[in-house]
N, C-alpha and C positions, 0 to 999 in steps of 0.2 A: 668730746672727751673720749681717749681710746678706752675699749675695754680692758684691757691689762696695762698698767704703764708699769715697768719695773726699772732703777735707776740704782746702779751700782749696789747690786745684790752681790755676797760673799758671806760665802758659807764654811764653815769649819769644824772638825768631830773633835771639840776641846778648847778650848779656850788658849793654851799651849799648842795646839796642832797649825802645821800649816795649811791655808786655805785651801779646801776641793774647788770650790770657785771663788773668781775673783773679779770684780767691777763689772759683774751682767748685766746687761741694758737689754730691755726690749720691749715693744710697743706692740699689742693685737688690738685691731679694730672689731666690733661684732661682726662677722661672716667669715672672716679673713682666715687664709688656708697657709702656715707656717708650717718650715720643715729647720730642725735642727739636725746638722749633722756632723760627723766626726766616729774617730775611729774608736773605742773599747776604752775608756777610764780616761774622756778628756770630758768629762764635766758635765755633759747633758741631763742625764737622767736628774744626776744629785742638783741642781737647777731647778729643772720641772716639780720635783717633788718640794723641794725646799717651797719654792712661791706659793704651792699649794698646801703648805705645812703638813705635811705629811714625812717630817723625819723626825726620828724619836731621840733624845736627849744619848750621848754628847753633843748629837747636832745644835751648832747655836748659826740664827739666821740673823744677816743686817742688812739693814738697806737705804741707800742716800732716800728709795719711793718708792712705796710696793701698794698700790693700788687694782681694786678690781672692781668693775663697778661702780666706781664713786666711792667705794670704801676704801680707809685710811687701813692696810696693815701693816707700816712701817714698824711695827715694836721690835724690840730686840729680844727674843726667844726662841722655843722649839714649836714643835708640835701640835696645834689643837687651835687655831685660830679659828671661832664659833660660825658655823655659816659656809665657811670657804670650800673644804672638800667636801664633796656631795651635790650642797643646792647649787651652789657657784660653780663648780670645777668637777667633772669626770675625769677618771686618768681609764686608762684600759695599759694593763699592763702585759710586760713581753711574755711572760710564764702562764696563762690561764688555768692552769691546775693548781699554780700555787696561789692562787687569788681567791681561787673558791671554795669554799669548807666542802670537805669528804663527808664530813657527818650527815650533810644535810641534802635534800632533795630541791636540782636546782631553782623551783617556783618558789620556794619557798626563802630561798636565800632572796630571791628577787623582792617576794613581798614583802619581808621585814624593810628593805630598802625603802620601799614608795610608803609604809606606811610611817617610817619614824621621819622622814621630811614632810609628807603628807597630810599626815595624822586623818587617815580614811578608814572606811569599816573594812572586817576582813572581806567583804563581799567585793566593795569597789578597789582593795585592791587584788584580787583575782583576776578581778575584768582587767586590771593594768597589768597586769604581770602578763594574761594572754596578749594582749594589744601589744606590749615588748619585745615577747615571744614571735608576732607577728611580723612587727618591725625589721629583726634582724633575721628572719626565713628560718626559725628552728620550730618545726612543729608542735603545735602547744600539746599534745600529746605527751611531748616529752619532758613537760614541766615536774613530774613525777620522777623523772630519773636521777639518780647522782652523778656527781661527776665523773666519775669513773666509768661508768657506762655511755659516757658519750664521746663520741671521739675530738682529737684535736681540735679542728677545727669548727667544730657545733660547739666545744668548751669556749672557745675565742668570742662565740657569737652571743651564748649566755654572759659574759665578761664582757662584752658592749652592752647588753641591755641592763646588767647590772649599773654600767656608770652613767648611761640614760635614765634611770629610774627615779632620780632626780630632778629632771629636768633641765643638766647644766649648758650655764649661756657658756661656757668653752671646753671641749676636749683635749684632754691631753694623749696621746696616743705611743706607747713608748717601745717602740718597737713589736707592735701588739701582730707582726707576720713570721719572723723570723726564724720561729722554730713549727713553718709550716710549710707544707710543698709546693710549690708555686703554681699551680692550679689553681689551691684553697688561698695562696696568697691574692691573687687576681682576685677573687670573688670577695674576700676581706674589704681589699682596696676598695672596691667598686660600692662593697653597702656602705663603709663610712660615706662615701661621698656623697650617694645618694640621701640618707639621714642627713647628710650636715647639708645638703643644699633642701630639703626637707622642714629640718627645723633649724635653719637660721643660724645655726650657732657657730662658734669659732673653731679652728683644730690646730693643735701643733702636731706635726710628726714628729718622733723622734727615730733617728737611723742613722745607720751607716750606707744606707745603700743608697746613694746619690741618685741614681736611675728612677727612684721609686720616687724621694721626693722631688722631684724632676717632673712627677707624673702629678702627682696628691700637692703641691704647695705652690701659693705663688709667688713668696719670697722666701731666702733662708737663711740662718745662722749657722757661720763654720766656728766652732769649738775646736781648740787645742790645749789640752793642759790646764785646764778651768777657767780659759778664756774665750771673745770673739775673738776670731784671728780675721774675719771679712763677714760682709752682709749684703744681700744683693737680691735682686731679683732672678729667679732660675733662668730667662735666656741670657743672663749679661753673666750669669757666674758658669754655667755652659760654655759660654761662646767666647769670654774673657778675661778668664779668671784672673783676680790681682795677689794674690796670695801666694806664694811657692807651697802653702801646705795645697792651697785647695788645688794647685795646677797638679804636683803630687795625687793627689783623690782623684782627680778625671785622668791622668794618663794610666792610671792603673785599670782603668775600664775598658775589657775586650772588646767593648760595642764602640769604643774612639780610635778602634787600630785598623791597620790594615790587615787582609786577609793573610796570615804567614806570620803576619808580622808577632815577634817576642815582645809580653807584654813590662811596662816598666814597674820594680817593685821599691817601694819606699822600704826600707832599712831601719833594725831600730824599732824602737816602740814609745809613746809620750810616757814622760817620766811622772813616778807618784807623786803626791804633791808637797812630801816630804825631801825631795831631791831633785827640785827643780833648781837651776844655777841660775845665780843672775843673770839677767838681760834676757833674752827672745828663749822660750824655750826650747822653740824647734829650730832652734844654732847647730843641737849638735846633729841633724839629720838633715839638714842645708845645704844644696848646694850652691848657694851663693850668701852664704855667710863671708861676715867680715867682722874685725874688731868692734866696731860699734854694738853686733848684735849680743857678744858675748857679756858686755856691763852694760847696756841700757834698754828696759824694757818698753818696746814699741807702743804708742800711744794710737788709738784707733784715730784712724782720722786725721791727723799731723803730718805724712806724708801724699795719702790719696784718701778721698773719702769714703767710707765703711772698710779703711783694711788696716790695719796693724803689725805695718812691715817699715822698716825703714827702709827699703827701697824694692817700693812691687813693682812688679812685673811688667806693670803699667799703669800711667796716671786714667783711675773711674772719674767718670763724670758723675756727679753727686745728682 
C-alpha cells in the first residue's frame, strides 16, 4: 500500500469558482523523493496544501481517493482533517519569516510543536527542540533568538525543524530555497536530503526550477493550469520530454544551450482558472497546436502514457 494515494483531487475557492486544480493523481511510496514542477499559478502548491488540508474555507476539497497511511480522507470539506498536518505530513514553506511567529523566541515555537503531538514534559521537550536544533546545523544557542534576528537562511532551518517536530512520514517542501542565495540554497538542498535519507521519510519538492528537482527527486509531476500535463521519471523527462509544455521548461534552460547560443522563451503566461478556454490550456501558447486542442481537453494517457497531449512529441514507454 503507497503512502499517499490521491485520485482525482479538485480543488475550488467556492463552490461557484472555477477549479484551481483539476483531476490530480498521485501515488508516494515511504522514502520516495518527488518533484512537482511548473511555472507560478499552475496548480502545485494549492494541490499540496489541499491533500494536506491545510486550506481554509472558501476552499472546498474532493477527491475520487485521498488516502495517507491507510487512512481514509476522501470527505468532501476544508481545512482541519484531525491527525494529517503535523503527525502525518510536514510542509516547509517558501517564505520562512512568514511561517514563524515574531512574537516568539524560535525554541519555543519549536517546543509547543513536539509538545502538542507529543504530549512530553517541558523538560523532554527542550531536549527535542535541542536534538532538532542539531538536526538541521542551527546552533542550539540560538534557540533563544527570534526570528528576526536570525538570518535567512538559519530562519529556513528552524522552518524544517519545526515541520520535523512531529515526526512526519512525508515532507512537503514548497519551494522552501527560493528566496535564498544559492550557496545557502546548496546547503538547504543537501540537509533535506540527508534528514530524509536519515529518517526514512517521504519528500515532495515543489519548484519551478527543473535543474533542482532534477537533483532532489526521482520522479515528477509537470503541472499546467491545475493540471498533470506529463509524469515521468527525471532522466526520461530530461532526456525526452513528451509534453510541448515540458520540452518548452527545458529549452529555456542555459545549462541545455550551447555556448553563445540565445536562449528559447516561452511567451504568455498559464491562464487563471477563471479563463481557461476549452480544450488543452496551453493551446494558446503552442506551437503545434491544432483544432482538436482548442475544444477537446487532453486525457492523460490516451495518447502516450503519463502525458496529456494529443499529440506529444513522442510515443513514452509506460
Amino acid at each position: 500500500m503507497s503512502l499517499l494515494e490521491v485520485r482525482d483531487l479538485t480543488i475550488r475557492y467556492g463552490a461557484s469558482a472555477a477549479p484551481a486544480v483539476t483531476g490530480f493523481d498521485l501515488s508516494v511510496e515511504s522514502g520516495e523523493r518527488i518533484g512537482i514542477v511548473g511555472e507560478s499559478g499552475c496548480g502545485k502548491t494549492t494541490a499540496m496544501l489541499g491533500l494536506a488540508r491545510l486550506l481554509d474555507p472558501p476552499a472546498e476539497i474532493r477527491a475520487g481517493a485521498l488516502r495517507f497511511g491507510g487512512r481514509d480522507l476522501a470527505v468532501a470539506g476544508t481545512r482541519g482533517a484531525p491527525g494529517v498536518a503535523g503527525r502525518g505530513i510536514g510542509v516547509v514553506f517558501q517564505d520562512a519569516t512568514a511561517s514563524l511567529d515574531p512574537c516568539y523566541r524560535v525554541g519555543e515555537q519549536i517546543a509547543e510543536v513536539v509538545r502538542a503531538h507529543a504530549r512530553v514534559s517541558r523538560g523532554a521537550a527542550s531536549t527535542r527542540v535541542r536534538e532538532l536544533l542539531q538536526a538541521v546545523e542551527v546552533p542550539v544557542e540560538r534557540s533563544t533568538a527570534f526570528p528576526h534576528e536570525l538570518s535567512g537562511g538559519m530562519n529556513q532551518r528552524v522552518a524544517i525543524a519545526l515541520a520535523l517536530a512531529a515526526e512526519p512520514r512525508l515532507l512537503i517542501a514548497d519551494e522552501p530555497t527560493s528566496a535564498l542565495d544559492v550557496t545557502i540554497q546548496a546547503q538547504i538542498v543537501d540537509l533535506v536530503l540527508r534528514l530524509q535519507d536519515s529518517n526514512g521519510m517521504a519528500v515532495i519538492w515543489i519548484s519551478h526550477d527543473l535543474p533542482l528537482v532534477a537533483r532532489v527527486a526521482q520522479r515528477a509531476l509537470v503541472m499546467y493550469a491545475g493540471r498533470v500535463v506529463e509524469r515521468g521519471t527525471l532522466p526520461r523527462l530530461f532526456e525526452a520530454p513528451a509534453h510541448p509544455y515540458t520540452a518548452a521548461l527545458l529549452a529555456s534552460l542555459p545549462e541545455r544551450g550551447e555556448p553563445g547560443m540565445r536562449l528559447s522563451a516561452l511567451s504568455g503566461a498559464p491562464p487563471a482558472a477563471d479563463r481557461r478556454a476549452a480544450g488543452c490550456a496551453f493551446a494558446a501558447r503552442c506551437s503545434r497546436v491544432f483544432e482538436r486542442c482548442r475544444s477537446e481537453v487532453p486525457i492523460e494517457g490516451a495518447a502516450a502514457p503519463g502525458v496529456a497531449c494529443h499529440t506529444p512529441l513522442r510515443q513514452v514507454r509506460p
